[in-house]
C-alpha positions in Angstrom: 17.4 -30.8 -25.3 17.4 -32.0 -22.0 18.7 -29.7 -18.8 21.2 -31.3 -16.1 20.6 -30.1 -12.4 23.5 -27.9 -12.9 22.0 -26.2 -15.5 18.9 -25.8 -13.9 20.9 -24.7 -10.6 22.8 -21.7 -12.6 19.4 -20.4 -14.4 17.3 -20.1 -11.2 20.1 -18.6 -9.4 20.6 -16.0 -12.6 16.7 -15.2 -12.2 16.9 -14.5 -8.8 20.3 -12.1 -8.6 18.1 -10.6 -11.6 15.1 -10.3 -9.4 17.1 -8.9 -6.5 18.7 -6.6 -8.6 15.8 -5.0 -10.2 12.4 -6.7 -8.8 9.7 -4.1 -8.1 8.2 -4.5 -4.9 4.2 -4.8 -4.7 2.2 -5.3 -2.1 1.0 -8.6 -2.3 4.6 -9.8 -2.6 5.0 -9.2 1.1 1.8 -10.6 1.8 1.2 -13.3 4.3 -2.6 -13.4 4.9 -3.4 -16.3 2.8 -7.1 -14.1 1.6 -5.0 -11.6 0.2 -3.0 -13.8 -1.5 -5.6 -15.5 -3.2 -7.3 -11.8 -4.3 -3.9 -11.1 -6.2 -3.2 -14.3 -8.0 -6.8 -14.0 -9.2 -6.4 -9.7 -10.0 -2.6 -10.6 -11.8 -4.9 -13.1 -14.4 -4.0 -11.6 -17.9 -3.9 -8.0 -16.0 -0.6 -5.8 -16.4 0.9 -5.7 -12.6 0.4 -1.7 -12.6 -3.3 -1.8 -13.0 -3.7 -4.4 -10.6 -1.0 -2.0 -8.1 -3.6 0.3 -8.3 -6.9 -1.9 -7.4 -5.1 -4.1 -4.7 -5.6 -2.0 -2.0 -9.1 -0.2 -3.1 -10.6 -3.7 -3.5 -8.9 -5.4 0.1 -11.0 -1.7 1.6 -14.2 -2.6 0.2 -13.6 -7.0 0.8 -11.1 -7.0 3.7 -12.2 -10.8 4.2 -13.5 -13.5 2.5 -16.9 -13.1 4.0 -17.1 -9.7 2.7 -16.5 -10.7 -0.8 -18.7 -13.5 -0.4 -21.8 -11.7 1.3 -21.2 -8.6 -1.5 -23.4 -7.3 -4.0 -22.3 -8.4 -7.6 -23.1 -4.4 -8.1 -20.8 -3.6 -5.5 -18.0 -6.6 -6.8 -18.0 -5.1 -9.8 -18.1 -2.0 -9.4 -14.9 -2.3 -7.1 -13.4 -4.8 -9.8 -13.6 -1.8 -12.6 -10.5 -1.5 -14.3 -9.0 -4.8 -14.4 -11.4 -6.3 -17.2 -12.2 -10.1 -17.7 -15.7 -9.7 -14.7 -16.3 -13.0 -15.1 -13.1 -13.7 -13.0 -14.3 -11.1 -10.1 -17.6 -13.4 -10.3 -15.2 -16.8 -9.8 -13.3 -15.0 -7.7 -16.7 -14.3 -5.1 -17.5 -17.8 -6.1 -14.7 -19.3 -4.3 -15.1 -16.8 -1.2 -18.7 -18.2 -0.8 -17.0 -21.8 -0.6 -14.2 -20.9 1.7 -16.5 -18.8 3.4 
């Protein structure tokens, strides 16, 4: 089955009344600094949005920039990461802050 653009149209707009209706807010949603951005999409990987609500923050204290992240200990990277499983991710994750960086 193939969807016109009306169709289309009418199912994004009833996502976002739903979304304005009862989207939580998080942190990273109001986000604008591109670092931060990029340490969320990585933490929201396969990782329930409450456990990641509660490392956000803690992790953008220990990291506040990509050259924090990429100059930190993998001790200190994972120890901060705790909690949100899958390490190897945090690893990729300093990886790509070494590049940037």
């Amino acid at each position: 089955m193939q969807l016109n653009f009306e169709q289309i149209h009418q199912f994004q707009q009833f996502v976002w009344q739903f979304y304005q209706q009862h989207g939580r807010s998080f942190a990273w949603r109001h986000a604008e600094n591109p670092y931060h951005i990029f340490i969320s999409e990585v933490m929201l990987q396969q990782t329930q949005t409450q456990r990641v609500e509660k490392k956000f923050e803690e992790f953008l204290m220990a990291f506040p920039t990509f050259e924090s992240l990429a100059r930190a200990s993998v001790r200190d990277l994972l120890s901060v990461w705790k909690g949100l499983g899958y390490n190897r991710r945090a690893l990729y994750l300093q990886k790509g802050a070494q590049k940037i960086a």
